[in-house]
GUTOR-692023 format. One record per residue (C-alpha): residue in one letter; x, y, z. Coordinates in steps of 0.25 Angstrom, whole numbers, plus 2048, in hexadecimal, padded with zeros to 3 digits. Layout:
! GUTOR-692023
> a | X | Y | Z
...
***
This chain:
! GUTOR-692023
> x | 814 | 7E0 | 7C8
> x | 80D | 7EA | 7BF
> x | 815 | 7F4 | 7B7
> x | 812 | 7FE | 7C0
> x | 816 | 7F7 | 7CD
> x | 824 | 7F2 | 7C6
> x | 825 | 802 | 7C3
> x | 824 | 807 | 7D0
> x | 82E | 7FB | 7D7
> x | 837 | 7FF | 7CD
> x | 837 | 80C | 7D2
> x | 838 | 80A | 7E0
> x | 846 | 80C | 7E8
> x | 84C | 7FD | 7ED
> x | 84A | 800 | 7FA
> x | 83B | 800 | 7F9
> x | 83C | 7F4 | 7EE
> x | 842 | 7ED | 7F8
> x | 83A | 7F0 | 804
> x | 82E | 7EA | 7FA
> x | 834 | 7DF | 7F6
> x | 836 | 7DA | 806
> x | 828 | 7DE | 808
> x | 824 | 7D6 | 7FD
> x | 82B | 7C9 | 801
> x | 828 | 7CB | 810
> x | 818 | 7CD | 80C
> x | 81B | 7C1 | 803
> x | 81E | 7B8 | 80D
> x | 813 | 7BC | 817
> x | 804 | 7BC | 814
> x | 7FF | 7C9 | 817
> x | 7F3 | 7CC | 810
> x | 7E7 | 7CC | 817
> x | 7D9 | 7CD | 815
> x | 7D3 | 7DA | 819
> x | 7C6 | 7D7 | 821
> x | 7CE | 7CD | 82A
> x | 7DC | 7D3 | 829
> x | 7E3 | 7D5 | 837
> x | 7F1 | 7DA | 83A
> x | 7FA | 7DC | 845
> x | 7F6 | 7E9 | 84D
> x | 7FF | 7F5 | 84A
> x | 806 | 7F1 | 83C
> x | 808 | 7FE | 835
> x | 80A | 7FF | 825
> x | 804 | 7FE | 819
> x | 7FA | 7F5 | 813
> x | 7F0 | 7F2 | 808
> x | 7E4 | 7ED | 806
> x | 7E4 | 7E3 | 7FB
> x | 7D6 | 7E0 | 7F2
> x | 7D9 | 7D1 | 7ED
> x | 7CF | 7D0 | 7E3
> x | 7D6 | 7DD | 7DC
> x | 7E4 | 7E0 | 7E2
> x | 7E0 | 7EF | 7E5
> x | 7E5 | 7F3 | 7F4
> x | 7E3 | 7FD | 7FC
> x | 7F1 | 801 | 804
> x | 7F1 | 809 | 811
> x | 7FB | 80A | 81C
> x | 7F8 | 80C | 82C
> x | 7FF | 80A | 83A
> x | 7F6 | 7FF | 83D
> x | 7F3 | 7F8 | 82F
> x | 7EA | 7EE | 838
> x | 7E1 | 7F8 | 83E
> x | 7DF | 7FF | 82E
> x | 7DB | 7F4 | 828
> x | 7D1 | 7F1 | 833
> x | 7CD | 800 | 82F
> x | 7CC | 7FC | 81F
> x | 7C4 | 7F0 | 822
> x | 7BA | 7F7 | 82A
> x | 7B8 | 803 | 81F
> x | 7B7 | 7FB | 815
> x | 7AE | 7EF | 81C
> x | 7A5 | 7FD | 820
> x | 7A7 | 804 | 812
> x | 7AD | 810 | 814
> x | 7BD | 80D | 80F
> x | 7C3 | 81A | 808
> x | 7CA | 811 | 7FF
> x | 7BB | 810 | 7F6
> x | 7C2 | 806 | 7EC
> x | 7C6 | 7FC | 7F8
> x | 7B7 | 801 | 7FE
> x | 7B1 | 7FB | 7F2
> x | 7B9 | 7EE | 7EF
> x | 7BA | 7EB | 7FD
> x | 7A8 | 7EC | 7FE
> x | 7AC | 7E3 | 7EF
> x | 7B5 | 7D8 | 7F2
> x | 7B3 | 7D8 | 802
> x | 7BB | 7DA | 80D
> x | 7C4 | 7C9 | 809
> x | 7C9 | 7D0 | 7FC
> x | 7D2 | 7DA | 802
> x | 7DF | 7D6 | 809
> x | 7E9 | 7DE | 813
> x | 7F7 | 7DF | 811
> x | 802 | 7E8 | 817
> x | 80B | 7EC | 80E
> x | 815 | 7F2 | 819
> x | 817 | 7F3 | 828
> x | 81D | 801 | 828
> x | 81A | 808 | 837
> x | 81E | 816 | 832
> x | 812 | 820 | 82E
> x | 81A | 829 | 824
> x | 81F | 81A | 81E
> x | 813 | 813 | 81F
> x | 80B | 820 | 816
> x | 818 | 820 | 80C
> x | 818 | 812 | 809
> x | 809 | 811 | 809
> x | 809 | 81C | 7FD
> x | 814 | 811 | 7F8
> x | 80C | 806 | 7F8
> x | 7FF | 80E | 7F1
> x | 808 | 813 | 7E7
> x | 80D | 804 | 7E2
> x | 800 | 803 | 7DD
> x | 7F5 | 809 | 7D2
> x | 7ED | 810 | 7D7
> x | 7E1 | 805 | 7D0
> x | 7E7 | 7FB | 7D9
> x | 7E5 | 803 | 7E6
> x | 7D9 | 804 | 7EF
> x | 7E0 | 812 | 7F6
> x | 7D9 | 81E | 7F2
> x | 7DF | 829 | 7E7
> x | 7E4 | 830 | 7F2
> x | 7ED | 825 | 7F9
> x | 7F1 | 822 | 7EA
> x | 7F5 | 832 | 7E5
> x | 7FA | 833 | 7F4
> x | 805 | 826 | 7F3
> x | 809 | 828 | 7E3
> x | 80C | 839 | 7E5
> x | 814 | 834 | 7F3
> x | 81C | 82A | 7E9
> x | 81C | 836 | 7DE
> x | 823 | 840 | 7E9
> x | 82C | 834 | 7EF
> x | 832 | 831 | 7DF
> x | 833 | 841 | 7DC
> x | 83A | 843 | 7EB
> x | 843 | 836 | 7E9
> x | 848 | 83B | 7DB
> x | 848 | 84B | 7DE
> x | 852 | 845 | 7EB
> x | 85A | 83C | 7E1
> x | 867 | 842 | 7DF
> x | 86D | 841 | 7D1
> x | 87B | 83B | 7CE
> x | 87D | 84B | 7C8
> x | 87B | 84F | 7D5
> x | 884 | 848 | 7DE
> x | 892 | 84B | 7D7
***
């Protein structure tokens, strides 16, 4: 892991280490990366997934109620040139529709959820390493900005409690 990935697991509660650390292992021990221009999964699966580039690693990650139906929507904008994501636009008329792969991240039926931990996920990485426009990116690292500033405004102190 780079410096900076190390720096933000270090700063995350245990509960959410934890609830990384089963993902890890569970997406570990199944295959679930998929090529994009063939990619199928189960009607109805709602969560968060990304869009990986194999030849550079960047991803693009997004979150819907029905991941199968939005990546069928990704593939068609980008196969017809008119993706919003003009980085992923570009690599993808580049490389071609074989180097990208389909992953989800987490299954998480909950809109609110789904939207914070999409924000989660974005934030994890550089901004260089993302296909997500300046906007997803300002938007995911000031909702992780206001979380850390409301988490240690709420933390009582060990003065107060006597």
């Amino acid at each position: 892991m780079s410096d900076e990935l190390n720096e933000k697991w270090s700063q995350l509660p245990d509960d959410e280490k934890a609830e990384l650390l089963n993902w890890a292992e569970y997406k570990n021990n199944r295959n679930r990366h998929k090529r994009l221009d063939v990619v199928t999964f189960q009607p109805h699966i709602a969560g968060v997934y990304q869009i990986i580039c194999g030849v550079n690693g960047k991803r693009y990650i997004g979150q819907s109620s029905c991941i199968n139906k939005r990546i069928i929507s990704h593939r068609t904008s980008l196969a017809n040139g008119y993706h919003p994501a003009l980085k992923l636009q570009t690599e993808f008329h580049k490389y071609g529709p074989g180097a990208f792969e389909v992953e989800i991240i987490e299954k998480i039926s909950d809109k609110k959820k789904r939207e914070q931990r999409e924000a989660f996920w974005i934030a994890m990485y550089p901004f260089s390493k993302l296909y997500n426009t300046e906007q997803d990116y300002d938007r995911a690292t000031q909702a992780k900005r206001k979380n850390k500033q409301r988490i240690s405004f709420y933390q009582p102190s060990l003065f107060e409690l006597s």
